[in-house]
N, C-alpha and C positions, 0 to 999 in steps of 0.2 A: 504494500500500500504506500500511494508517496501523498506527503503533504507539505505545500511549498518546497518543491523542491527536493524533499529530504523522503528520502525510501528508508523505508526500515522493514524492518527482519519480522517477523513473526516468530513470538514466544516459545510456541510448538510446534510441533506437526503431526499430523497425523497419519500420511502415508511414508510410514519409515519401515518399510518391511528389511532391508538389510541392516537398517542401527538395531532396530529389536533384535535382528540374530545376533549382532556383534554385541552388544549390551549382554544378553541371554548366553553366549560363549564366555563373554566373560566374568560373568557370576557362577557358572559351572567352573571354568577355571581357577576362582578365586577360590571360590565357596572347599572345593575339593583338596585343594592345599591346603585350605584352613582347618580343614577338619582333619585334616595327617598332622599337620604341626603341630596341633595340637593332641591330639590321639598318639604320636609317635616322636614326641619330642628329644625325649632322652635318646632312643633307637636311633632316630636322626641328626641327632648332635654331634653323637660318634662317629653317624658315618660320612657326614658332611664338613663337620667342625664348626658346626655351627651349637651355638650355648643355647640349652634348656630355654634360661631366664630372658632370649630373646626370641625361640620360636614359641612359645605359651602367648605373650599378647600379639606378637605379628601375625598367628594364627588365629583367635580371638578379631582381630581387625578385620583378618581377610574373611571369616565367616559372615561379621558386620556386613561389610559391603558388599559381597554378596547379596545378603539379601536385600540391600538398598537399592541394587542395581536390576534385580530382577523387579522391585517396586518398579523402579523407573521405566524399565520395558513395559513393562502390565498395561500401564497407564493408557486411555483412552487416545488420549497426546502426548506424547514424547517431549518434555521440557526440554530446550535448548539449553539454558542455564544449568539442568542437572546434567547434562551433558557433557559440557562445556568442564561442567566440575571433577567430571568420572574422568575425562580424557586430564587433566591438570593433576590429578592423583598418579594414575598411571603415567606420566611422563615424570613425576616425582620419585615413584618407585621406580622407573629406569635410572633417572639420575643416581637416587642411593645406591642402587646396582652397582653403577658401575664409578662411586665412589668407595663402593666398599670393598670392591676388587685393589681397586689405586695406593688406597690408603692400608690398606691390610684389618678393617676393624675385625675381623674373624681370624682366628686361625684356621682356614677352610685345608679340607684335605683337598686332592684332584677334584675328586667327584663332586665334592662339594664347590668350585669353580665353576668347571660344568654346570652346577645347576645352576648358579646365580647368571651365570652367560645365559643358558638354557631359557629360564624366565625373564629375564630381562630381553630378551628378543620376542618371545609370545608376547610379552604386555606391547614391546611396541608393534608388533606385526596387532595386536585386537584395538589398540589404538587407532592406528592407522586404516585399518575396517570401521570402527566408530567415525572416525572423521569422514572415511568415503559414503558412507550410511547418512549423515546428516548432511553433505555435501547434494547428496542425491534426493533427500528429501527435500531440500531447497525448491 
């Protein structure tokens, strides 16, 4: 809609059938880790090197958003703004990714690299479906 001149965006949309997948992908994703890191924390610790004391709430968050995220697909219309926020998280969790590879905050074994590479390319490969998802609902 434009008025004087000025076009603006609309809040929602409601034909987003590939952000709902991507959104929907990515709360399966989220949601599933969440519930190992937590469920397998100690098991994981060792075999990643990554600490208890940090997969318990990183697992706890990603079960959270998870199901924040499948809210947001649900929805009749697809908030932009929740959107906007989902893709700003996930590009934050790459960031930490791959400052916690740089900086060494873990003592990660191999595998435990691997996976932090591993995830850190999913989020941005479901990111970058999210943005194609609302691009296309435009």
């Amino acid at each position: 809609m434009a008025t004087a001149g000025i076009t603006r965006t609309p809040r929602t949309v409601t034909d987003a059938g590939l952000l709902r997948l991507a959104l929907k992908a990515d709360a399966i994703a989220s949601g599933a880790n969440g519930v190992l890191y937590v469920a397998a924390a100690a098991v994981f610790g060792e075999l990643f090197g990554l600490p208890a004391a940090f997969l318990y709430p990183a697992g706890a968050f990603l079960v959270a958003f998870a199901a924040v995220l499948f809210l947001i697909a649900s929805r009749p219309a697809v908030s932009r703004v929740a959107v906007g926020v989902t893709m700003a998280v996930n590009v934050a969790w790459v960031a930490a990714s791959v400052e916690s590879l740089v900086a060494g905050w873990f003592p990660l074994t191999g595998l435990g690299t691997a996976l932090v590479i591993a995830q850190a390319v999913a989020v941005a490969g479901l990111t970058a479906l999210q943005f194609a998802g609302l691009r296309k609902a435009s």
